[in-house]
C-alpha positions, 0 to 999 in steps of 0.5 A, spaced: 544 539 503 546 535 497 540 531 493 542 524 489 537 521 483 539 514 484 537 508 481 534 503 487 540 498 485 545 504 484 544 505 492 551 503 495 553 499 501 552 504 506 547 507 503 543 500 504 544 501 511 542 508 512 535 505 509 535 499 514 537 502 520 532 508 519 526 502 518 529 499 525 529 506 528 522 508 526 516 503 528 511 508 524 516 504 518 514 498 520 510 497 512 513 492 507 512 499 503 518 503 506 522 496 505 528 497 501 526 490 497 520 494 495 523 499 491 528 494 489 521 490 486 519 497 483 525 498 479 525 490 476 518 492 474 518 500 471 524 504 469 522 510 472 524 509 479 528 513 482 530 514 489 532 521 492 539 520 496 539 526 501 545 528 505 547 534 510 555 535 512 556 528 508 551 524 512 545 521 510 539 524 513 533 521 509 531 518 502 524 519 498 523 513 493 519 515 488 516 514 480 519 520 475 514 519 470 514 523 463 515 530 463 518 531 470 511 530 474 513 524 479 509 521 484 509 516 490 513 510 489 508 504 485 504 510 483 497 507 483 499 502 488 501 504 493 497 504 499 502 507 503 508 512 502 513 518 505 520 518 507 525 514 508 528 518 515 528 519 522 522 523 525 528 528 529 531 529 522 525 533 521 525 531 513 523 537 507 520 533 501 519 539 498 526 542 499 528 535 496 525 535 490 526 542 488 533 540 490 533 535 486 529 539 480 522 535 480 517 541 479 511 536 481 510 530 485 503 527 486 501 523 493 495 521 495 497 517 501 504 519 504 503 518 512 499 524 516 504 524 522 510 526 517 510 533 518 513 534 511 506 531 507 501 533 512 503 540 511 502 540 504 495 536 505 489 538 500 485 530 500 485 526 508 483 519 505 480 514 509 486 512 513 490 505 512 486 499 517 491 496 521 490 489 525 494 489 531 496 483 533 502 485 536 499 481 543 497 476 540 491 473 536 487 471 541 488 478 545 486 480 538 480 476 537 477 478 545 478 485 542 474 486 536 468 481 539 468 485 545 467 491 540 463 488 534 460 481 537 456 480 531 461 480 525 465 476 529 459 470 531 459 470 523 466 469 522 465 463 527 458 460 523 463 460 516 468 457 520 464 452 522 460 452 516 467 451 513 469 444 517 462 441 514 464 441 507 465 435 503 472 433 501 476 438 507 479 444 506 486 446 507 490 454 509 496 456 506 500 461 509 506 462 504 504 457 498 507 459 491 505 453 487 504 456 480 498 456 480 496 460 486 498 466 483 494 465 476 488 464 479 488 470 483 490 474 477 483 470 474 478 472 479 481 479 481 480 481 473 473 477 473 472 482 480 473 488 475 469 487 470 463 485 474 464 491 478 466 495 472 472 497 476 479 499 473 482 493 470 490 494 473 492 487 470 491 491 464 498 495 465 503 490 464 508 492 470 502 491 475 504 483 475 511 485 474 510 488 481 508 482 484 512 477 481 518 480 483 515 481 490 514 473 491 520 472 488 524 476 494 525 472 500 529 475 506 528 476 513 527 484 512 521 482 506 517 477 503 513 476 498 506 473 500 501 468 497 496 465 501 490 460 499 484 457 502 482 450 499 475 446 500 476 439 497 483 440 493 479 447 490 481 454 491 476 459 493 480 464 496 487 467 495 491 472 496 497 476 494 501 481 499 508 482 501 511 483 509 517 486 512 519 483 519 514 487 522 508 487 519 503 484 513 500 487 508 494 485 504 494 487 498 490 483 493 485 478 496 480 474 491 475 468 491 470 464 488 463 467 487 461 460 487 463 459 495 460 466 497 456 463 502 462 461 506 466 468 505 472 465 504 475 471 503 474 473 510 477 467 512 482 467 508 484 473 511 482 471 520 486 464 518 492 469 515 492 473 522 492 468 526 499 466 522 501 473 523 502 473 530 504 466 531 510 468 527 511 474 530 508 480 526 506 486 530 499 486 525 496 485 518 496 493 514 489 492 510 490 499 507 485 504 506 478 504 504 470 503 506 470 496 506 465 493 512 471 486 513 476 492 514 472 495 520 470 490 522 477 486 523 482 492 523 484 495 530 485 501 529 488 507 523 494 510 520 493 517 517 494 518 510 494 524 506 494 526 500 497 533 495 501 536 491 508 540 491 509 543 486 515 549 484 514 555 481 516 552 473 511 552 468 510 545 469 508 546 476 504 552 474 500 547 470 499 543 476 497 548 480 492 551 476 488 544 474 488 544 482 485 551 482 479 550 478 477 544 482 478 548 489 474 553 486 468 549 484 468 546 492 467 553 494 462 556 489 455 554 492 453 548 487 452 543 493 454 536 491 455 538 484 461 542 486 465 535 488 465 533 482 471 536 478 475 535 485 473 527 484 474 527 477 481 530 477 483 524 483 481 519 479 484 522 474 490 522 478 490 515 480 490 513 473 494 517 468 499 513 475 498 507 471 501 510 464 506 515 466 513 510 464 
């Protein structure tokens, strides 16, 4: 076996090629995540990243992209904020990444949602997550619709009185799915950081490379990945935006805002079904929510990709020190403290997630 550390942009022609027809082959590759373009963006927007080239007798058998960070401690690729990650290669090659990263001389590589179906990740799993929403569209919006009324009648009558409610206002209103005026953009980093501070949550727009990232994303159109910003206006105004990013299958969305004025028309939701029924007319087989215990997401999502999270480590003195912390948290959740014993463990995550921000 032999290990390459390559630069996304260092790739060579038919590397590029292994990386697109290994997406094409795999349906469970379907996120712009895995998207060659994505790596590329990550690169534009942090120098850390890195992709490990892996080969058997000559031929390429699989990739990891990922962040290296200081000090040898890499993680999945865009950190913080990847809501999905793994690796790039066909589920038959039965893909090692800890065989690769010790090949490659990285001693710890944190993940926090690489794909559960990815033997290589499941195994070395000490957090399961919530799993990644999907809206499955794939037969159509209306089939979708029918779906989720027949599960959650209520949620869905909702919608419908907001819609109407929507249809009532003075001055119109107006869905774009792919609008990039200048402003668009601006006023969802506006109302995400104002979300932030009312809520008391991490601001990610503090760390310069986060709008690096998603500026490079919407600069990127193809037919393989696409950036996406889309807007819901009432009398010329914007209420509720989004900034996400495609691939030629699937939508993910990714950083949705809106007026708190307009709450009462939660046009964020709107936004959101108006965005579905867009998706499938283009023909994407759905819309990836990503994790987290959010009603909208339960109430819309069809179903849920599994995701894990973990460490591997090798046995240097950098990965000794991983294992340690981790050891003391793991010993905490089995002394008989309750709930109380929890509390190192989260704390270490959050932790985790954090440092991801810094670690350039």
């Amino acid at each position: 076996m032999q290990v390459d550390l390559k630069k996304p942009s260092e790739l060579t022609g038919a590397e590029r090629g292994a990386w697109r027809a290994f997406l094409a082959a795999e349906p469970s590759l379907a996120s712009p995540y895995f998207a060659l373009e994505f790596a590329e963006c990550c690169e534009e927007a942090r120098d850390d990243t890195r992709v490990l080239v892996v080969r058997e007798q000559g031929a390429v058998v699989g990739f990891l992209p990922l962040q290296t960070g200081q000090f040898g401690f890499a993680r999945g690729l865009a950190g913080p904020l990847g809501d999905v990650q793994g690796v790039i290669a066909p589920h038959s090659n039965r893909p090692d990444p800890a065989g690769w990263l010790a090949a490659a001389g990285i001693p710890v590589f944190s993940f926090h949602s690489a794909l559960a179906s990815q033997p290589g990740f499941a195994e070395a799993a000490r957090d399961r997550p919530d799993g990644s929403w999907v809206i499955d569209v794939a037969d159509g919006f209306d089939a979708w619709h029918a779906g989720r009324k027949s599960v959650n009648a209520k949620a869905m009558r909702n919608i419908a009185t907001r819609f109407r409610r929507l249809g009532e206002v003075d001055g119109g209103h107006s869905f774009v799915m792919a609008d990039y005026r200048p402003d668009v953009f601006e006023t969802m980093v506006r109302l995400k950081r104002d979300q932030y501070r009312r809520t008391g949550v991490f601001d990610v727009f503090s760390v310069g490379w986060t709008g690096r990232l998603l500026k490079a994303i919407l600069r990127r159109q193809s037919d393989h990945f696409s950036g996406v910003c889309s807007s819901l206006r009432v009398g010329g105004e914007i209420v509720a935006v989004h900034v996400g990013m495609a691939s030629d299958r699937l939508c993910h969305y990714w950083f949705p805002a809106y007026e708190p004025d307009h709450s009462r028309l939660s046009p964020g939701v709107l936004l959101l079904v108006e965005m579905v029924r867009t998706a499938a007319a283009i023909g994407h087989v759905g819309i990836e929510l990503g994790p987290g215990d959010y009603g909208f997401k339960k109430d819309l999502a069809s179903s849920q990709t599994g995701l894990v999270g973990g460490r591997f480590t090798t046995r240097s003195v950098r990965g000794g020190l991983a294992r340690v912390s981790r050891n003391c948290a793991d010993a905490c959740i089995q002394a008989p403290l309750g709930p109380l014993g929890r509390i190192p463990d989260k704390g270490l995550r959050k932790l985790d997630r954090l440092a991801g921000f810094w670690t350039l």
